[in-house]
N, C-alpha and C positions, 0 to 999 in steps of 0.2 A: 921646598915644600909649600911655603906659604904663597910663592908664583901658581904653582898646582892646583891649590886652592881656591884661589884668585880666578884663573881659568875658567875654573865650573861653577863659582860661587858670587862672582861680582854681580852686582845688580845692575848694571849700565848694560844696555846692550851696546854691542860692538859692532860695529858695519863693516869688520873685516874681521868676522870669527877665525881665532884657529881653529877650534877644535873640530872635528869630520862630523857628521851626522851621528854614528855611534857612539862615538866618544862621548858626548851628551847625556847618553844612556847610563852611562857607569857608574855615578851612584845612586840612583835608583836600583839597578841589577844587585848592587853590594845587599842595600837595604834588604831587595830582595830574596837575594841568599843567604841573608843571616837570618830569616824567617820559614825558610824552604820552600820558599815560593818561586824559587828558579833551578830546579834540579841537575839543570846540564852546565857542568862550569865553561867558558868560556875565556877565550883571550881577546881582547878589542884589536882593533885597528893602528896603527901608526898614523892614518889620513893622509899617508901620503905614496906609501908601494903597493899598501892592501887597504881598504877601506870598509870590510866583509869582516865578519865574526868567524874564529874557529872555537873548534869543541878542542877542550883540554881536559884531562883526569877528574874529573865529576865524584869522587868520593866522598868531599867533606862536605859537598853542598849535596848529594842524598843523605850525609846524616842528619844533616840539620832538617830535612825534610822529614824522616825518619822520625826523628827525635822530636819535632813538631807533634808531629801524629798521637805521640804516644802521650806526650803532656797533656796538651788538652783534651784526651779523652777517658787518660787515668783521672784527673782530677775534677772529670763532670761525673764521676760515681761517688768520688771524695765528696762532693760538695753536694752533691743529692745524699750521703750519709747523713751528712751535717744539718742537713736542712729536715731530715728525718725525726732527729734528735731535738734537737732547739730552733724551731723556726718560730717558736713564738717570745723568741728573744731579741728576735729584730723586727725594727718600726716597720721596714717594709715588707715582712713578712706571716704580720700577725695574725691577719684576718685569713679568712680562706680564697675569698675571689685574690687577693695580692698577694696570694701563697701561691696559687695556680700561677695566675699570669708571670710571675719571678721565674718559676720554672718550665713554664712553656717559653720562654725571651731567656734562659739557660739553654735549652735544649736546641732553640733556632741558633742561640750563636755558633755550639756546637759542629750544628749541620753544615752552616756554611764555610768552618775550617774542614769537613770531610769533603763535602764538595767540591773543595779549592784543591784541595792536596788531590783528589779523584782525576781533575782537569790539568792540574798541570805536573802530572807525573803520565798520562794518559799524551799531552801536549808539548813536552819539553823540546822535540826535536822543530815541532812545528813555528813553536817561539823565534828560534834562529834562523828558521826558512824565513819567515816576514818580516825577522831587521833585513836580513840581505838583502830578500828583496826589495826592500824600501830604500837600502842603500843602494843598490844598482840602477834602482829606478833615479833615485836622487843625483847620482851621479852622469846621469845622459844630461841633466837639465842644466847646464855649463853657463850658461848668458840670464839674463835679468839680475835679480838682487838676492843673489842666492845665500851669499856671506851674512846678508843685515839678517834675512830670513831666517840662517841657522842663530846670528846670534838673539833674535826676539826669541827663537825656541828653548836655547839653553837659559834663557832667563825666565821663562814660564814655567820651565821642567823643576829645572833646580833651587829659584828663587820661591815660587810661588805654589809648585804645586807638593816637591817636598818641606818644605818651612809649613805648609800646612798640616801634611799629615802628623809631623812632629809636634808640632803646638797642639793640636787635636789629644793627639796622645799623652803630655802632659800634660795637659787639664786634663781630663780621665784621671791620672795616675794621681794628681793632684787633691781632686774631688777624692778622690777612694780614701788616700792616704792621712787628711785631714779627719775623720770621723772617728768615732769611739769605740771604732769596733775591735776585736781584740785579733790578735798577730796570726791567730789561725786564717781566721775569716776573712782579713785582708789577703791572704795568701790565695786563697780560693777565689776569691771578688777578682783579682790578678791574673789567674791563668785560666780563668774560664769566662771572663766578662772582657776586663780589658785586653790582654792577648788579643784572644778572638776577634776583637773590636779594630785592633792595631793589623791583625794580619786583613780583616775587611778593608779597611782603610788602605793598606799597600796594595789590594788586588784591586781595587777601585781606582787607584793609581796610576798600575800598571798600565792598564785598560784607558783610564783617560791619556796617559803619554804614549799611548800604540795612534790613537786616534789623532793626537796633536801633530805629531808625524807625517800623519794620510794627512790632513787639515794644511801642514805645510809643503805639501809636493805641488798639492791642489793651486796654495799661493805661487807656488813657482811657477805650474803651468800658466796661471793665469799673467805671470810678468813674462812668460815667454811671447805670448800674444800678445802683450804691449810692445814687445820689441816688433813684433811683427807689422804692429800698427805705425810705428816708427817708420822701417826701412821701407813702408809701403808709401807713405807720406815721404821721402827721401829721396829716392832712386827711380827711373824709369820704371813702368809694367816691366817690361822683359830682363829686368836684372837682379827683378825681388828675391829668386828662388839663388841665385847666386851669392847673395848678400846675408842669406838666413842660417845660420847653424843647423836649426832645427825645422824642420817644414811642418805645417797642418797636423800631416799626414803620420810623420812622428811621434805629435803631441798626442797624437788620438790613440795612438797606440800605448802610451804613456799614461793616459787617462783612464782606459779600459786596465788596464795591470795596476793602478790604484786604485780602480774600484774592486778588485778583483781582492788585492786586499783587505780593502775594507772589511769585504764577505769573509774571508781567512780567520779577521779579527772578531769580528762580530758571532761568527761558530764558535771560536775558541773561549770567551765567554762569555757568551748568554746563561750557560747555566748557573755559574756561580754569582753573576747579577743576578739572575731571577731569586736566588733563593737572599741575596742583600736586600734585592726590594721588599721583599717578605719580611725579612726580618726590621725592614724601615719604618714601614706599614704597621707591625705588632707594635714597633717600640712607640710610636706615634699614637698610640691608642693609650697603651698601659701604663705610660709613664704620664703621662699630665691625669691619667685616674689613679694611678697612685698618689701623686700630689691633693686630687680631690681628697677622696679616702682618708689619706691621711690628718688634712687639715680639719676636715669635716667630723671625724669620730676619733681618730687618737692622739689621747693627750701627749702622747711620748714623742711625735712625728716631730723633729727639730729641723729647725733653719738650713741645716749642713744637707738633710734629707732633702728640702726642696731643691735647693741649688743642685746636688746630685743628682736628680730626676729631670731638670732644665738641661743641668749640660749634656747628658744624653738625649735629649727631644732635641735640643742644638747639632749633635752630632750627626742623626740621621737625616737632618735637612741639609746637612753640605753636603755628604752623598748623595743626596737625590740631587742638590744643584750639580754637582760632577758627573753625574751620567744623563740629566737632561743637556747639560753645558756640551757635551760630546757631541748630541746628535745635531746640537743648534748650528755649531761653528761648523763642520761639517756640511750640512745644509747651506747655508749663510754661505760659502765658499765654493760653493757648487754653482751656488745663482750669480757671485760675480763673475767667474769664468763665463757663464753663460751673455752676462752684460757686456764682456770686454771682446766675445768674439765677435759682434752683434756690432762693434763699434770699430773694427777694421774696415779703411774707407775701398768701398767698389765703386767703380763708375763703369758702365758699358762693355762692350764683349770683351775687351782686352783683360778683365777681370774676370772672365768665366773662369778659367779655371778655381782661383780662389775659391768664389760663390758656391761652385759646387762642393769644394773642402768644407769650405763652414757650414754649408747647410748637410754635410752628412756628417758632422759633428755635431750639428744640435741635434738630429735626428740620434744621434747614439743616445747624447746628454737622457734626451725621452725615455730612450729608453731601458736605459742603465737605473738601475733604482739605489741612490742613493740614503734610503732611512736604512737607522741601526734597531733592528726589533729585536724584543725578546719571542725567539720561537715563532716568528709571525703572529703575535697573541696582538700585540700592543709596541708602538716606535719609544723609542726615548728620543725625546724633544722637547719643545720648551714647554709644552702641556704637563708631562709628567710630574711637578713639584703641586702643581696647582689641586690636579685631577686625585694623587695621593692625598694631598693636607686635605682634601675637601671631603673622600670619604673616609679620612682615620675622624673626622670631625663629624659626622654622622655615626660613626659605631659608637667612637666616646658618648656622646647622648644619648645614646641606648645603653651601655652600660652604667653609665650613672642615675640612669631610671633603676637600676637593678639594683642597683648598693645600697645598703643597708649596713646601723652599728652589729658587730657581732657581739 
């Protein structure tokens, strides 16, 4: 067990991974199934006869989907009861504008677990067409540094990108569970704030490790063209195409089926980002003017409050760095490919053929559109942390013009 662990879990990367491209995936997918945010159960790979996902008996991961559904949306009527009854028993719910806004940043978390569960019960078969095919793709690219490349991925999936959502999660769980509130109300804070927040966070996840994926094929294509640069430097003209695994004219093909990807990924969820950004955007607003508010008129607003309201403003700025981070590295990986095919040496006719490969390969590059939009509204890229923090920081002054003691 604890070699198993080891496996997926070491923090060194390995320059001769075992484990297959999928295999990587699997506890992420667990996390995800224990939240029903992966409906279709699945068997992995061996990485060595099959390297491809199958569908196996799906029952327990639809209930837990199921079962999702029903929690948090029974217990956003509980907890709109409760805030009926006594909201003017909590600090941060005394006033009327920080009575509103608590229940409108209710109601958004809400929506983005219907949205999620809407998409990926709507998505589930779609999910397993784009590991395969990321694995089938992954699998033609045989030469460069494919092994060090899976293992920097298993160490950014496993080490870095789940140890965050988990830490995230406890602090929430942490912050919640420290205050004075009584064993109801925690209850409720639980399955209508933090849940909601934890299953944000996993689908936010998912989403950034679909893209780290496309990010690493990208890297491969681009060490395929190094090798190419290699054997061209190497070998006579007329025995390059001999010498290659993979030709041009392959890669291009390989290229176009990951961006194709990309677009797969990017459909499947824009909607449940867009409605995350949404709710990034309100929390960005409402929580440091609750902080105001509170410090500024009520005497009862304690210490444990601030920090609660900070680690939530904390939280929706690593979401937004994870889905700006998505579209950056992606981009950023596009323009080395485009550096390294640019630096394959030609000299004179004996190299036409080549020249004509690479230049209808940057011509694709052109015109292949590699940005991740929501809806074609707006890209996620490195703009987006800035261009948010900048107008929640405009409404915030507009609303703290408005507030007033009650």
């Amino acid at each position: 067990m604890f070699t198993s662990l080891k496996q997926y879990f070491s923090p060194f990367v390995n320059k001769d991974e075992e484990l297959c491209l999928l295999q990587i995936f699997k506890p992420l997918y667990i996390l995800l199934s224990a939240l029903g945010l992966f409906p279709q159960a699945v068997r992995f790979p061996d990485g060595i006869k099959n390297t491809t996902l199958n569908i196996k008996n799906s029952i327990i991961n639809s209930i837990c989907t199921l079962f999702m559904i029903v929690i948090v949306h029974a217990f956003l009527v509980f907890h709109l009861q409760e805030l009926n009854v006594s909201s003017k028993d909590n600090s941060m719910t005394e006033g009327k504008m920080t009575l509103m806004n608590y229940i409108a940043d209710l109601v958004l978390e809400i929506l983005f677990c219907t949205v999620s569960y809407f998409y990926v019960i709507r998505d589930r078969n779609v999910y397993i067409i784009i590991l395969n095919d990321i694995a089938i793709c992954w699998d033609r690219l045989a030469m460069g540094k494919r092994r060090l490349i899976l293992g920097r991925l298993r160490v950014h999936i496993n080490c870095v990108v789940l140890t965050t959502v988990l830490a995230m999660i406890l602090v929430l769980a942490v912050a919640t569970y420290t205050g004075d509130s009584g064993v109801w109300k925690m209850i409720l804070v639980t399955l209508t704030f933090v849940l909601p927040d934890m299953i944000q966070f996993t689908m936010i996840a998912f989403y950034f490790v679909m893209i780290l994926m496309v990010v690493a094929m990208l890297k491969n294509i681009e060490e395929e063209f190094k090798v190419i640069s290699l054997v061209k430097n190497s070998v006579p003209n007329d025995l390059v195409e001999a010498r290659l695994v993979v030709t041009i004219n392959e890669l291009r093909e390989l290229y176009v089926k990951t961006l194709k990807i990309k677009r797969q990924i990017n459909e499947a969820f824009q909607g449940p980002l867009l409605v995350s950004l949404v709710v990034c955007f309100f929390e960005l607003v409402t929580m440091p003017h609750m902080i105001y508010h509170g410090l500024a008129f009520q005497a009862n607003f304690t210490t444990h409050d601030d920090i609660e309201c900070t680690v939530w403003v904390l939280n929706q700025l690593i979401k937004m760095y994870a889905l700006a981070k998505s579209g950056a590295l992606l981009k950023s990986q596009v323009n080395e490919i485009g550096r390294t095919i640019h630096n394959i040496p030609i000299s004179g006719d004996q190299d036409l053929k080549i020249y004509l490969d690479v230049l209808h390969f940057s011509s694709l590059m052109a015109y292949q559109d590699t940005a991740i939009t929501i809806y074609g509204y707006f890209p996620l890229d490195s703009t987006l942390v800035f261009n948010m923090v900048a107008s929640a920081a405009m409404y915030l002054v507009i609303l703290v013009q408005f507030d007033k003691p009650e």
